[in-house]
C-alpha positions as CSV (number, residue, x, y, z in Angstrom):
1,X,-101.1,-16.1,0.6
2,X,-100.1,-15.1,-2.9
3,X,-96.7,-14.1,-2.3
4,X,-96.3,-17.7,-0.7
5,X,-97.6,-19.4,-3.7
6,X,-95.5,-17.2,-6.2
7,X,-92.2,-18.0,-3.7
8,X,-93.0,-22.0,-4.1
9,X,-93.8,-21.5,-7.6
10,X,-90.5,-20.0,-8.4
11,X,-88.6,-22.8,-6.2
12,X,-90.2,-25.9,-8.7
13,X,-90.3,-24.3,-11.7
14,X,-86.2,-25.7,-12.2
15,X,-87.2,-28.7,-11.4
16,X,-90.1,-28.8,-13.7
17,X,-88.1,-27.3,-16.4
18,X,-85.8,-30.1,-15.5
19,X,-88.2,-33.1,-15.6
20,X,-89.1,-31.7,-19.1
21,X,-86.0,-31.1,-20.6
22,X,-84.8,-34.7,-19.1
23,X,-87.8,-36.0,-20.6
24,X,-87.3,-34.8,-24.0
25,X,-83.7,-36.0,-23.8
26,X,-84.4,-39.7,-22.7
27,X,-87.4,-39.7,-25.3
28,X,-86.2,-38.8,-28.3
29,X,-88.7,-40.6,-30.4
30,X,-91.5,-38.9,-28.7
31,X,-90.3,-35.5,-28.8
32,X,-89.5,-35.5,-32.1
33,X,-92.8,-37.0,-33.2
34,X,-94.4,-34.3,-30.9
35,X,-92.1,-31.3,-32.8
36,X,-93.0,-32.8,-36.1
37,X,-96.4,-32.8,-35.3
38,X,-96.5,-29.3,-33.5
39,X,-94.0,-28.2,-36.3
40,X,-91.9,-26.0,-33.2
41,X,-89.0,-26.9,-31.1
42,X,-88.0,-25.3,-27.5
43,X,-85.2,-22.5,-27.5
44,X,-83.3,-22.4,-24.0
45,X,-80.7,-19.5,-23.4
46,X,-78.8,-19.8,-20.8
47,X,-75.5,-17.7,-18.9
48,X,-72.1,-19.2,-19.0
49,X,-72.4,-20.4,-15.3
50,X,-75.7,-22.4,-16.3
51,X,-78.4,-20.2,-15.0
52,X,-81.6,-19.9,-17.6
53,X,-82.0,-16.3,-18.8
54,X,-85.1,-17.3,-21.1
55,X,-87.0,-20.6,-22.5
56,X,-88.9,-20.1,-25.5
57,X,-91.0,-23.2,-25.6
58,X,-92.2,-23.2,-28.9
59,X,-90.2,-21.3,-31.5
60,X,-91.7,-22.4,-34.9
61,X,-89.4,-24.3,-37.5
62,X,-87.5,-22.1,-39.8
63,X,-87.2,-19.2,-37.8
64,X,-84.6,-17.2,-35.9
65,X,-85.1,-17.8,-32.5
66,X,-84.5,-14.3,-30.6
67,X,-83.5,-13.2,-27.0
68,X,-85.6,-10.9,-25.3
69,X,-84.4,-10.4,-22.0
70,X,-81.7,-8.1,-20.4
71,X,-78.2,-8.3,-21.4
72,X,-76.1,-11.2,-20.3
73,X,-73.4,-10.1,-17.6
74,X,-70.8,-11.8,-15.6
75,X,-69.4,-10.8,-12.4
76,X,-65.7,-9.3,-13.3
77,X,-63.2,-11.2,-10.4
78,X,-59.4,-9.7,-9.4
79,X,-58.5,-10.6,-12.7
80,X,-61.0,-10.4,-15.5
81,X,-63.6,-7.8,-16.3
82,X,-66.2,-9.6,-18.3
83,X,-68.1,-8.1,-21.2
84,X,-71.1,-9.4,-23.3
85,X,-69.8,-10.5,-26.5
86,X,-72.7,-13.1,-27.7
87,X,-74.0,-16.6,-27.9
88,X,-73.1,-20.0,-28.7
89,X,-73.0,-21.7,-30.8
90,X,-74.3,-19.2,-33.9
91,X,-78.1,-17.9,-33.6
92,X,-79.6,-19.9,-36.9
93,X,-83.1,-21.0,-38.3
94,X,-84.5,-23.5,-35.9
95,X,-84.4,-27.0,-36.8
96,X,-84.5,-28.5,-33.3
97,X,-84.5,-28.2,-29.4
98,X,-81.4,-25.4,-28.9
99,X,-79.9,-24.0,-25.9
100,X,-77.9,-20.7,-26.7
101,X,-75.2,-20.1,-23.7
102,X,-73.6,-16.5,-23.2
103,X,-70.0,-15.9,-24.3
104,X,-68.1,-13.2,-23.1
105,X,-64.9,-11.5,-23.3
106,X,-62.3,-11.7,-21.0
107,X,-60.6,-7.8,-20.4
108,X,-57.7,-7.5,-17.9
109,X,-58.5,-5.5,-15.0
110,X,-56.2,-2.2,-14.5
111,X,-54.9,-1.5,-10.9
112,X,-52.7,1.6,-9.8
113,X,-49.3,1.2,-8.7
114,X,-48.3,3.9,-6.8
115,X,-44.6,4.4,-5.3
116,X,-44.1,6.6,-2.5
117,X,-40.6,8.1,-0.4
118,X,-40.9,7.9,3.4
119,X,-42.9,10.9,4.0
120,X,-45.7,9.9,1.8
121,X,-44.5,12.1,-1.3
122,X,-45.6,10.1,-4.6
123,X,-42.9,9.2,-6.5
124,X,-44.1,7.2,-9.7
125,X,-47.5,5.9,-10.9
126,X,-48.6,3.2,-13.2
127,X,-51.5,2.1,-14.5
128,X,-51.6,-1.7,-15.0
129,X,-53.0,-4.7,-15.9
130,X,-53.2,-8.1,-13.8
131,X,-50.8,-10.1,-14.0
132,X,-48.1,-7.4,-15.4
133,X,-45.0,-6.6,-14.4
134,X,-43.6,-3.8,-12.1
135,X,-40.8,-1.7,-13.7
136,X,-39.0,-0.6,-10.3
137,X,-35.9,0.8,-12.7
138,X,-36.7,4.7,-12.1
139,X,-34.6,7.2,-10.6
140,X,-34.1,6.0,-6.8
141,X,-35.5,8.1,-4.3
142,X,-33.7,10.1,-1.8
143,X,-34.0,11.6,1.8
144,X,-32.6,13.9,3.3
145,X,-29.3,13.4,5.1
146,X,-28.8,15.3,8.8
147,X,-26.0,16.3,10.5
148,X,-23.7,13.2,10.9
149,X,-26.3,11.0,9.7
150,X,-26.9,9.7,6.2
151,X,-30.1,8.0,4.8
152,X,-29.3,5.4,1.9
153,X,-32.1,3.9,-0.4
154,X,-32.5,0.1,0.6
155,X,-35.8,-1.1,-1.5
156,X,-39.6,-1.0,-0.9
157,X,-41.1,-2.7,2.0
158,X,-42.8,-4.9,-0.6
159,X,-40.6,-5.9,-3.8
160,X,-44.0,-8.1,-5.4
161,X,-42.8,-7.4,-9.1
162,X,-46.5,-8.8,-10.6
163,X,-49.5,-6.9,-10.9
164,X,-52.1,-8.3,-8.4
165,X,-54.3,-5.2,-7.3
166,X,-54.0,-1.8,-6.3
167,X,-50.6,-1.6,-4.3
168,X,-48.5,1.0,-3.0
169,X,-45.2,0.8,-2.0
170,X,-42.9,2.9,0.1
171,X,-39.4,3.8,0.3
172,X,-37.1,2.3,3.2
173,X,-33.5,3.9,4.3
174,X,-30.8,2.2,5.9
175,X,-29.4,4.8,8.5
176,X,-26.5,5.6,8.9
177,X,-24.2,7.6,11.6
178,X,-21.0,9.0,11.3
179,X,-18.0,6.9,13.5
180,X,-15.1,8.7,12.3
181,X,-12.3,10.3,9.9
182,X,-9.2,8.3,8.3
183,X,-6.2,9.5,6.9
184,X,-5.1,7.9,4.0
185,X,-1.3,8.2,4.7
186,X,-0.8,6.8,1.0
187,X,-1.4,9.7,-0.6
188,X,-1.2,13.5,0.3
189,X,-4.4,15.2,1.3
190,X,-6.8,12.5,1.3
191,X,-8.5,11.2,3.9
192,X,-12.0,9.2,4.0
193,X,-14.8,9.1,6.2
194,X,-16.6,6.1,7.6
195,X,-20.2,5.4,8.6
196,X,-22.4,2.1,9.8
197,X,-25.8,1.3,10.7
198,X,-26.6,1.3,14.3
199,X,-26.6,-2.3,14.1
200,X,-22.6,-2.6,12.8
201,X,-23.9,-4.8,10.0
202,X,-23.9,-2.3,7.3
203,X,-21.3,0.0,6.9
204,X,-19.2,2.5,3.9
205,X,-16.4,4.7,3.1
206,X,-16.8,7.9,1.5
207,X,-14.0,10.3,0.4
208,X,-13.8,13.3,2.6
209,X,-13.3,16.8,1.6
210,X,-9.8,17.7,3.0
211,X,-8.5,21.9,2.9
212,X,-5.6,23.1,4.7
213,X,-5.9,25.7,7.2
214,X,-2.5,26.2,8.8
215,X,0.6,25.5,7.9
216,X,4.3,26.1,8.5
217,X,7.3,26.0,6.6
218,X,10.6,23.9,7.9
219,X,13.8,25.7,8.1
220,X,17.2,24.1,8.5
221,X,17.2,23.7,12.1
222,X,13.4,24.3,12.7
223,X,10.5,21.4,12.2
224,X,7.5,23.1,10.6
225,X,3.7,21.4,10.2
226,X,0.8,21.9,8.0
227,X,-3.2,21.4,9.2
228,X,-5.7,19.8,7.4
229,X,-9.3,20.0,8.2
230,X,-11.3,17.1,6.9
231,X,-15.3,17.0,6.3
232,X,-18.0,15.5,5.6
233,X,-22.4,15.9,6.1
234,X,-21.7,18.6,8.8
235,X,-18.9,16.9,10.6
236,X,-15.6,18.1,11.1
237,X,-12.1,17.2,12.2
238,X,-8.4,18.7,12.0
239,X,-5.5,17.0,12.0
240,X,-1.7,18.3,11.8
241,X,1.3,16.6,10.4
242,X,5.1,18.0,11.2
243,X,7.1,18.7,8.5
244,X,10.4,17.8,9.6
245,X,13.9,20.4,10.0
246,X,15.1,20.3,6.6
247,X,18.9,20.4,7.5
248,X,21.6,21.6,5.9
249,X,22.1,20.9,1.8
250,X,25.5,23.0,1.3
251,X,26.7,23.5,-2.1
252,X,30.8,23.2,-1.9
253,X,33.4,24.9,-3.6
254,X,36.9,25.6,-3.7
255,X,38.4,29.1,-2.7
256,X,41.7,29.7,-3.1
257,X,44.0,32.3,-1.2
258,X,47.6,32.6,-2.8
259,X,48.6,28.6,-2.2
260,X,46.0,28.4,0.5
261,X,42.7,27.2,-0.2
262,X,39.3,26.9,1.9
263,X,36.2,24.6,0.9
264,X,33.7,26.9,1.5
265,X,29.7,25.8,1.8
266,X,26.9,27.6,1.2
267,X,23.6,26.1,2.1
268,X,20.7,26.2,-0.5
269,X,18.0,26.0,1.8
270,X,19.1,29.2,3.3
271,X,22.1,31.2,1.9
272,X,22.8,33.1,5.3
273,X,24.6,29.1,6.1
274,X,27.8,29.0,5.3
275,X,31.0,26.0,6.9
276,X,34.1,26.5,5.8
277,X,37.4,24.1,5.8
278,X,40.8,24.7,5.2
279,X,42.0,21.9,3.1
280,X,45.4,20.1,2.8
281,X,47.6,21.2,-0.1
282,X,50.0,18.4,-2.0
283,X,52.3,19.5,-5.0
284,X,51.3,17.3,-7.5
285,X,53.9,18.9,-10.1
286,X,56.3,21.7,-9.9
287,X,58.9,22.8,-12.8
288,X,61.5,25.3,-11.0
289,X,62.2,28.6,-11.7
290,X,65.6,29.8,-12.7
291,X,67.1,33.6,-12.9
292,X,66.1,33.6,-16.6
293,X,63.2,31.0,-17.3
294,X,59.6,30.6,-16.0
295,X,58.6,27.5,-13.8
296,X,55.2,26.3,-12.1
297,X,54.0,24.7,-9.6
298,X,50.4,22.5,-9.7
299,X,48.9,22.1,-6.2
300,X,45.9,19.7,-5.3
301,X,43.8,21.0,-2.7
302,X,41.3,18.5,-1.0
303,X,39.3,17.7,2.1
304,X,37.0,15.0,2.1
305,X,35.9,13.7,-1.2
306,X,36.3,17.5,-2.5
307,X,39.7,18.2,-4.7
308,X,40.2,20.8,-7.3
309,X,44.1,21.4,-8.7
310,X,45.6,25.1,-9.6
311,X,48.7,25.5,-11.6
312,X,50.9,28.5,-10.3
313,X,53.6,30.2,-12.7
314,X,56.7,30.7,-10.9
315,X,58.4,33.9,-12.7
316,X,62.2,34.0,-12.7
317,X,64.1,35.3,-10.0
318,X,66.9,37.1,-12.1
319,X,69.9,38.7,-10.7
320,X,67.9,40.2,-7.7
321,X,67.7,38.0,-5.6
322,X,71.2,35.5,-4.1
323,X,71.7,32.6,-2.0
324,X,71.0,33.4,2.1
325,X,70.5,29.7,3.6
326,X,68.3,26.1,2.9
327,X,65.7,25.6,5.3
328,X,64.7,22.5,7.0
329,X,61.1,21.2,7.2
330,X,59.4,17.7,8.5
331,X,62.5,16.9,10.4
332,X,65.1,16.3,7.6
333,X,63.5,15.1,4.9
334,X,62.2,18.3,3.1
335,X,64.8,21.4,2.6
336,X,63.9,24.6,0.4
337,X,67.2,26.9,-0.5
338,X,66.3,30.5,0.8
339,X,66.9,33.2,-1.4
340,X,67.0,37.1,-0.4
341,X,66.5,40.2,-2.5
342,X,69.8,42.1,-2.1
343,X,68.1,45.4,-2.1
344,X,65.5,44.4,0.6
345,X,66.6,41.9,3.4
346,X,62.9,40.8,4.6
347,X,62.0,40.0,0.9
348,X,62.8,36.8,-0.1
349,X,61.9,34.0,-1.9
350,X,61.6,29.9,-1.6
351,X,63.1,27.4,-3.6
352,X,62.8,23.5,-3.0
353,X,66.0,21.6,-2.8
354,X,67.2,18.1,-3.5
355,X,67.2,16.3,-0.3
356,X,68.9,12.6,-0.3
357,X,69.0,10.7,3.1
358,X,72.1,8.7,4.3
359,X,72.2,5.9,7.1
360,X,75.1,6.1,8.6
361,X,74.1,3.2,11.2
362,X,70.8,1.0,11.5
363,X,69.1,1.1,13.8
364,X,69.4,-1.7,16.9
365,X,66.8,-2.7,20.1
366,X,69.2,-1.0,22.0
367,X,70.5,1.9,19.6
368,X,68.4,5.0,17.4
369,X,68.9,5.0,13.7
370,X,71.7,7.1,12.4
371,X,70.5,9.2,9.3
372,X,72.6,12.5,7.7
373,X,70.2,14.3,5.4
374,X,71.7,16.8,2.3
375,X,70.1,19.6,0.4
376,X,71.3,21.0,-2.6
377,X,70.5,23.7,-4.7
378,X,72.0,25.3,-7.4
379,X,75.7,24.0,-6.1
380,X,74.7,25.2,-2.5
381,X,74.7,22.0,-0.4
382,X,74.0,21.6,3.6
383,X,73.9,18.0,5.4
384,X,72.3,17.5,8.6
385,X,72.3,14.2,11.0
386,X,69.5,13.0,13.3
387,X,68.8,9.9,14.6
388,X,65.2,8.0,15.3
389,X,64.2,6.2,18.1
390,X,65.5,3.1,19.7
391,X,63.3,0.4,18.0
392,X,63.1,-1.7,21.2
393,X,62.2,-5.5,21.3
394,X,58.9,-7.0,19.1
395,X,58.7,-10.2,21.1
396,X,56.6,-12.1,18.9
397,X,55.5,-16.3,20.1
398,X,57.7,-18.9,18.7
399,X,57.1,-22.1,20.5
400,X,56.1,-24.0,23.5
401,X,59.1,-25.2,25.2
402,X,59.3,-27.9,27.8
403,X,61.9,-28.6,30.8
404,X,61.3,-31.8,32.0
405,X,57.3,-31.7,32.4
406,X,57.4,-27.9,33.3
407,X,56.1,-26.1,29.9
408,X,57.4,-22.4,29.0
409,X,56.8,-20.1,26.3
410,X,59.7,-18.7,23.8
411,X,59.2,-15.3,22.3
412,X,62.1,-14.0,19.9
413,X,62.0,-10.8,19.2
414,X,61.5,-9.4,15.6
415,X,63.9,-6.9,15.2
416,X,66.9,-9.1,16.3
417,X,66.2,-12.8,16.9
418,X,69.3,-13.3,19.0
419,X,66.8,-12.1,21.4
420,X,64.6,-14.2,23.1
421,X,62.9,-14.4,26.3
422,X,60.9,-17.5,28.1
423,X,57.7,-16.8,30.0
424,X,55.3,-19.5,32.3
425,X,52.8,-17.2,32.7
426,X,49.0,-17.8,31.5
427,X,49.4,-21.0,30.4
428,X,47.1,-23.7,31.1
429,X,48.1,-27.0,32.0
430,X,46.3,-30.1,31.9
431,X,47.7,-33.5,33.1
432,X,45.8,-37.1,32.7
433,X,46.8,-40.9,32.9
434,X,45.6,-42.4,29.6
435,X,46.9,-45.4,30.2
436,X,47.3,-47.3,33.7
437,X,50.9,-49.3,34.9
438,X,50.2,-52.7,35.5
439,X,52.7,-55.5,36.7
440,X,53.4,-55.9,33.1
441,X,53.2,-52.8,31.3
442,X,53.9,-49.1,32.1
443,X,51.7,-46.9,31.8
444,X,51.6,-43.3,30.1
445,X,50.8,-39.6,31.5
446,X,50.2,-37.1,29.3
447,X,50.8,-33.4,29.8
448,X,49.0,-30.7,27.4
449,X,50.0,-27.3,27.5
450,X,47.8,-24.5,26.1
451,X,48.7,-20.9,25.4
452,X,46.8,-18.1,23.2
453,X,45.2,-21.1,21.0
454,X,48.7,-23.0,20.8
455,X,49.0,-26.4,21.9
456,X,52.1,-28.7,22.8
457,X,51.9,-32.4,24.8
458,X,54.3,-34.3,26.3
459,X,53.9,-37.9,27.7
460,X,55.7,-39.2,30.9
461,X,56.1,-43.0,31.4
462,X,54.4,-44.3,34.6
463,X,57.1,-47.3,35.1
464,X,55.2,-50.8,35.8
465,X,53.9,-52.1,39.2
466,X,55.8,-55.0,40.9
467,X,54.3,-57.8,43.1
């Protein structure tokens, strides 16, 4: 029975309180007169949500009203913790009805901010406030990579960059598998390795490490190859490129034998390679030799692109050596006088003579040419006739002929145009009426004759109709 009175005691003492306060408001006049007479005033401290900590109902005039009771507090929310800090307005001498309210101050609340890799491993703690930001610029974590598979950093599952509350966030990894090596055919011994997500949407390119492991060199007629063996994370791969035969690179020169020469070739890839070619031999300049002076001959070898010149000296004969005979080379054109040692028959020596050509008749399409060549040397003379071939006839096309309406063609022949002959062969004829007869008028055929691009016509009057 007690505890039920104290329970409805406790429900109207607010409103009581209430009535009085609202009482004291609304009638000023009386309450004053009462505090005047009762020379106190009522003291009301309250918390900063309104609830009454303590009412001191008659706190005489001139004092400091004090609070007894337990120390103000505040529940601390998710972003504040509270803390007592006093009243307001100012505790003072007591002049009138006053209700003191708590004041507090306001302190961040701290939260931890833990980052951890995939495995749990803690990476990075903060301490922070509420409301502060998150410094994710630290070193990013790693994990480790597996045979053909590589794990790259892609964020946090949460990237919340304010301070709310405790948080932890975790590391996530894009995976990664290995699809294949590429050459780069750009440049010598790279090559590059390529990965992407199981999804195909994220992908990369990553040198690989390239070493050769075979290789053999090209000879001149041989192809050669070298092996590279590229890798990367535990994958492998070799490939092999031929190095093709590098042929022959000859380095010519010029070796002479007496007036005889020989281009001779040796290759630099492999000395043992050697061509050789005899090359053609022209006098470019020769001074003759007499019994008693000096001469010399300069000849030109050359083959191909290749010459190199050699000046002989051609020592004097003297009285050793006397005339024998001139002989003939290149048909007649060419004679050299022969002269033999008079104490040795086989030894002899050759000296080029002065040849000058006659015609005795020209040539015809029926006849040869009739030619006398001489050589003379030294007052020694020889002549020689010859005669070259018929020259034959060069019919060459003069003109389109016609005989009546019947076309021909004239050839006259180069060599002697007395001759000429007449062919119908191989042409092509056309005939057409361009214009009809009538009983008035005649009309007109024309004839066109066409032979190796030449062109001749010919018009034949069609006489006029009668009635």
């Amino acid at each position: 029975m007690k505890k039920r009175f104290l329970f409805l005691l406790a429900l109207s003492f607010p409103m009581i309180l209430s009535s009085c306060v609202n009482n004291t408001t609304n009638d000023n006049t009386n309450t004053t007169t009462n505090e005047e007479k009762n020379d106190s005033f009522m003291v009301i401290w309250k918390n900063d949500d309104g609830n009454i900590l303590q009412i001191d109902k008659s706190v005489k005039k001139g004092t400091i009203p004090e609070y007894r009771g337990k120390t103000p507090t505040k529940d601390k929310d998710v972003i504040n913790t509270y803390v007592f800090k006093g009243w307001t307005p100012e505790i003072k001498e007591v002049t009138k009805a006053t209700t003191y309210t708590a004041v507090y101050e306001e302190i961040k609340n701290e939260y931890n901010i833990v980052f951890k890799n995939y495995d749990g491993t803690v990476l990075k703690t903060y301490t922070l406030n509420y409301g502060d930001s998150i410094n994710f610029d630290f070193n990013k974590p790693t994990r480790e990579n597996e045979v053909g598979i590589i794990y790259k950093f892609s964020g946090y599952d949460d990237e919340t960059p304010t301070v709310f509350g405790d948080k932890v966030y975790t590391a996530m990894y894009d995976k990664y598998l290995f699809k294949n090596f590429i050459w780069d055919y750009t440049n010598d011994n790279t090559a590059s390795v390529y990965y992407e997500t199981e999804d195909g949407y994220k992908y990369f390119f990553e040198k690989a490490n390239v070493e050769i492991v075979e290789t053999k060199d090209a000879t001149c007629t041989d192809n050669g190859y070298i092996k590279y063996k590229m890798s990367y994370n535990g994958k492998s791969e070799e490939i092999t490129f031929e190095k093709s035969s590098k042929g022959h690179d000859y380095e010519f020169s010029v070796v002479w034998d007496g007036y005889k020469a020989k281009l001779v070739g040796i290759c630099k890839n492999d000395p043992s390679h050697k061509e050789e070619y005899d090359m053609g031999i022209e006098i470019k300049e020769k001074v003759e030799r007499t019994k008693t002076t000096n001469g010399y001959m300069t000849l030109v070898a050359s083959y191909g692109t290749y010459s190199e010149e050699k000046t002989f000296v051609l020592e004097a004969y003297g009285d050793d050596y006397e005339f024998d005979s001139f002989i003939w080379k290149d048909g007649y054109d060419i004679a050299q006088a022969k002269y033999v040692s008079k104490t040795n028959s086989e030894d002899y020596i050759l000296l080029d003579a002065t040849v000058t050509v006659k015609v005795l008749q020209d040539s015809t399409c029926y006849t040869a040419k009739h030619c006398q060549s001489t050589a003379s040397y030294d007052g020694h003379t020889e002549s020689r006739d010859y005669y070259t071939m018929i020259m034959g006839h060069d019919y060459k096309f003069d003109s389109i002929v016609w005989d009546n309406y019947t076309p021909s063609i004239k050839f006259v022949c180069k060599n002697d145009s007395s001759h000429i002959k007449y062919e119908t062969d191989n042409i092509d004829l056309k005939v057409e009426v361009i214009k009809e007869a009538t009983d008035l008028e005649d009309g007109i055929k024309l004839y066109t004759a066409t032979y190796d691009g030449h062109t001749s016509t010919k018009e034949e009057i069609i006489p006029k109709t009668s009635e």
